[in-house]
N, C-alpha and C positions, 0 to 999 in steps of 0.2 A: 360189676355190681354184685354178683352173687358170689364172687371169691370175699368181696367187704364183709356181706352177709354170715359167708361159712366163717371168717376170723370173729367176728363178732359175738355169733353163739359160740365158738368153741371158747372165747375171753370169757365171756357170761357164764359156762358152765366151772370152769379153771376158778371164778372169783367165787361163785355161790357153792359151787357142790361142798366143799369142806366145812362151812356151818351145817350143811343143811345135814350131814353124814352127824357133825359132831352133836345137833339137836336130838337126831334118833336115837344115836347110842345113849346118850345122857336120859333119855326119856326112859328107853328101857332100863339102866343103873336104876332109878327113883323108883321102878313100879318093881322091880326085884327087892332092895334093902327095903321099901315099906312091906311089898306081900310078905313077904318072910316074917318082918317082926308082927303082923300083924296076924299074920297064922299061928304065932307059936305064944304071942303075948298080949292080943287082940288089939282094940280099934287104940287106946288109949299109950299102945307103945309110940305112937308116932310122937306121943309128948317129949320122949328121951331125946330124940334128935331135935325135934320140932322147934323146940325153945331157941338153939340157934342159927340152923338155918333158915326159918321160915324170914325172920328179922332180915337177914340178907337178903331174903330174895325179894320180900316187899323192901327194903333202901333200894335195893337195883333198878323198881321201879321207880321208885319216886325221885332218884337223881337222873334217869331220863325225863320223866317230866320236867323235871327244873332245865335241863339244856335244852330241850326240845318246847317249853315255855306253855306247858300245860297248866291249869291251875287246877290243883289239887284240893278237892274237896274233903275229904274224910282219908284215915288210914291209921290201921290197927296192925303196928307189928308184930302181935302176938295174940290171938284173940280167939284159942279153937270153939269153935261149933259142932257139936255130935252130931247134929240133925241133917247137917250141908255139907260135914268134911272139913270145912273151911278154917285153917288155922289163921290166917289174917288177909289184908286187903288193901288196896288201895287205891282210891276213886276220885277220879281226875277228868277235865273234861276240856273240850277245846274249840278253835270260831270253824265252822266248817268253812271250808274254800282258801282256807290258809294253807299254802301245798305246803310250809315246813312243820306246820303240828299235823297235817295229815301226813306227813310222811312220818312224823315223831310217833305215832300208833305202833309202827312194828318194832322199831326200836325199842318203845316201852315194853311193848310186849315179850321182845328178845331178851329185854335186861338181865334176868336173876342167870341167863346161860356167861354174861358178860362178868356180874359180878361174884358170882360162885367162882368162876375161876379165878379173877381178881383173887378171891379171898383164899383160896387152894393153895395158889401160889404163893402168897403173904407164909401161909400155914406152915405150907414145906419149906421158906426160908428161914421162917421160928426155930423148928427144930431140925432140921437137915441145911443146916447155913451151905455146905461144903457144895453138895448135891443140887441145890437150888442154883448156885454161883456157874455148875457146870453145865446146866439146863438152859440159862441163861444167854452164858457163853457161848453156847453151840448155836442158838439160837439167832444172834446176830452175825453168822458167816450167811455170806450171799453169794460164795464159788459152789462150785461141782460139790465138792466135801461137805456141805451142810446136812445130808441123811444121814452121811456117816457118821460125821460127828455127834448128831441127836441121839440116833440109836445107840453109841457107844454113853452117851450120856444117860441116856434111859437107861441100860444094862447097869452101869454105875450106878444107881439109883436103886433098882431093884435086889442089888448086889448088898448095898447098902443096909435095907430097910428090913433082907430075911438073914439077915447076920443073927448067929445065935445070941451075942451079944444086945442086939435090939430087941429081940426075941423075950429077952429075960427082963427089959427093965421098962420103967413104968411109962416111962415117958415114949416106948415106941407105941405102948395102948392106952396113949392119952391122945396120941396125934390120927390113931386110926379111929378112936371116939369121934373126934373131930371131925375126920374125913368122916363118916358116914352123916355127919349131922350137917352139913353143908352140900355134902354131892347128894343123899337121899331126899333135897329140897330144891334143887337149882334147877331144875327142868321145869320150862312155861309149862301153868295150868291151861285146863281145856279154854277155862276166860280167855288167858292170856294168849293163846292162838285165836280164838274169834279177836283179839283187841287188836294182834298185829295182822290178821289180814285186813285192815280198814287202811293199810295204809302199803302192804306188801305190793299192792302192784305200781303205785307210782314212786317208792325207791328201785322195783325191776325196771320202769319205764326213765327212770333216769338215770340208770347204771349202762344201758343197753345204749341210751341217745348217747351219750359219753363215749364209750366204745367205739363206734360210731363214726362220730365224728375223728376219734383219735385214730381209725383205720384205715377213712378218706382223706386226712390230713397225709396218709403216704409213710406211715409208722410201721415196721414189718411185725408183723407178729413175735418173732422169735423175741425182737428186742421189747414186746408190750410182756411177754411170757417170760422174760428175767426180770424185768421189775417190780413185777404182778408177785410174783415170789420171792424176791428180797424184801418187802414189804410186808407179806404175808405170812412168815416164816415164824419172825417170835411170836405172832398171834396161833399161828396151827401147832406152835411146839408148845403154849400152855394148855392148848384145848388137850393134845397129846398128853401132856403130864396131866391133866383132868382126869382124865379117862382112864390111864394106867391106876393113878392114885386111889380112883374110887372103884374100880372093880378089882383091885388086891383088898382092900376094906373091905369087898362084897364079899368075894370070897372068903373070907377071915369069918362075916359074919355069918356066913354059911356053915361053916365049921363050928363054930361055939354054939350055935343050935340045933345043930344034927341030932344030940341025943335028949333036946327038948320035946315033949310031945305035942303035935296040934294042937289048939286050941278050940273047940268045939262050941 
């Protein structure tokens, strides 16, 4: 029983840890490209990104709501407030003791990290058709070769995007507008973490009983551990092109305001 046990958390940690890695980093991207612009062009710069991602990140909620069968009371996809911070919202409520809208809380709560990359990914097939297609591609091998081929993808990628030729025209600093105005938005607000631990421990408490049972069922690990990751791969390879995408924008914007001065 206690060998089930050790497969179990180590399944448990294998399935959660790569959201839970990809939430932090995305957290800190968001408090980097707003501190910055907010340092150099104060409170009212968040409006420049704001107008587009914010809109995404409140849809992200509100199409969990709608799958998760919340009903949606009020919601402002755009709507800053100086006083609260608050550029929009969205307020939804649901029957307590119904375990799928109590579990629909974290979900909602996760959304804007689900559908910012959704929309990243959309972004970079707009304008890098080529690069998206290879991203893609890598991303549905499920042999031994799937890192390599993503990293060889992401290099193609990166190869691509600091080309002097992208460098010079306008379209590679319309698409890195972009990326900041979507990744500088997609990380759950402090709400949105209270909204999803209302419901974070009983999707932990039914990821675990699953496990679980598929352990005591006589499944070997190794074979739970290649399909845990055939499954998981094109989801971890957009969080990866997320990530990449938005801190080459960060640093970019880092760079175009080095010789702005504080804002005081």
């Amino acid at each position: 029983m206690a060998e089930v046990l050790g497969q179990t958390l180590f399944l448990l940690v294998l399935l959660l840890a790569p959201f839970v890695l990809f939430a932090i980093v995305m957290h800190w991207i968001e408090r980097k490209i707003q501190g910055r612009l907010a340092s150099r062009f104060g409170w009212k710069s968040v409006l420049w990104t704001g107008w587009l991602g914010t809109p995404i990140h409140e849809l992200s909620h509100a199409a969990m709501c709608v799958v998760f069968r919340h009903r949606i009371r009020d919601i402002a996809l755009f709507e800053p407030d100086l006083k609260t911070g608050r550029l929009g919202y969205v307020e939804h409520s649901f029957i307590p003791g119904n375990w799928f809208q109590e579990a629909g809380n974290f979900f909602i709560g996760m959304a804007p990290l689900i559908g910012g990359s959704l929309a990243l990914g959309m972004l970079l097939w707009l304008f890098f058709p080529e690069s998206a297609a290879a991203m893609f591609q890598a991303s549905q091998v499920s042999d031994s070769s799937t890192q390599g081929q993503l990293f060889e993808a992401v290099s193609n990628l990166l190869r691509q995007l600091l080309s002097p030729a992208n460098l010079g025209s306008w379209k590679f600093w319309l698409f890195i507008y972009f990326v900041l105005c979507i990744g500088g938005h997609m990380a759950p607000s402090k709400s949105d973490y209270n909204g999803a631990s209302r419901g974070v421990f009983l999707v932990v408490g039914v990821v675990v009983l699953a496990l679980l049972l598929i352990c005591l069922a006589g499944f070997q690990t190794d074979q739970i551990v290649g399909t845990t990751i055939r499954y998981l791969t094109p989801v971890i390879g957009l969080q990866v092109l997320s990530i990449i995408i938005c801190i080459f924008a960060t640093v970019v914007i880092y760079g175009l305001t080095s010789l702005v001065p504080t804002n005081r």
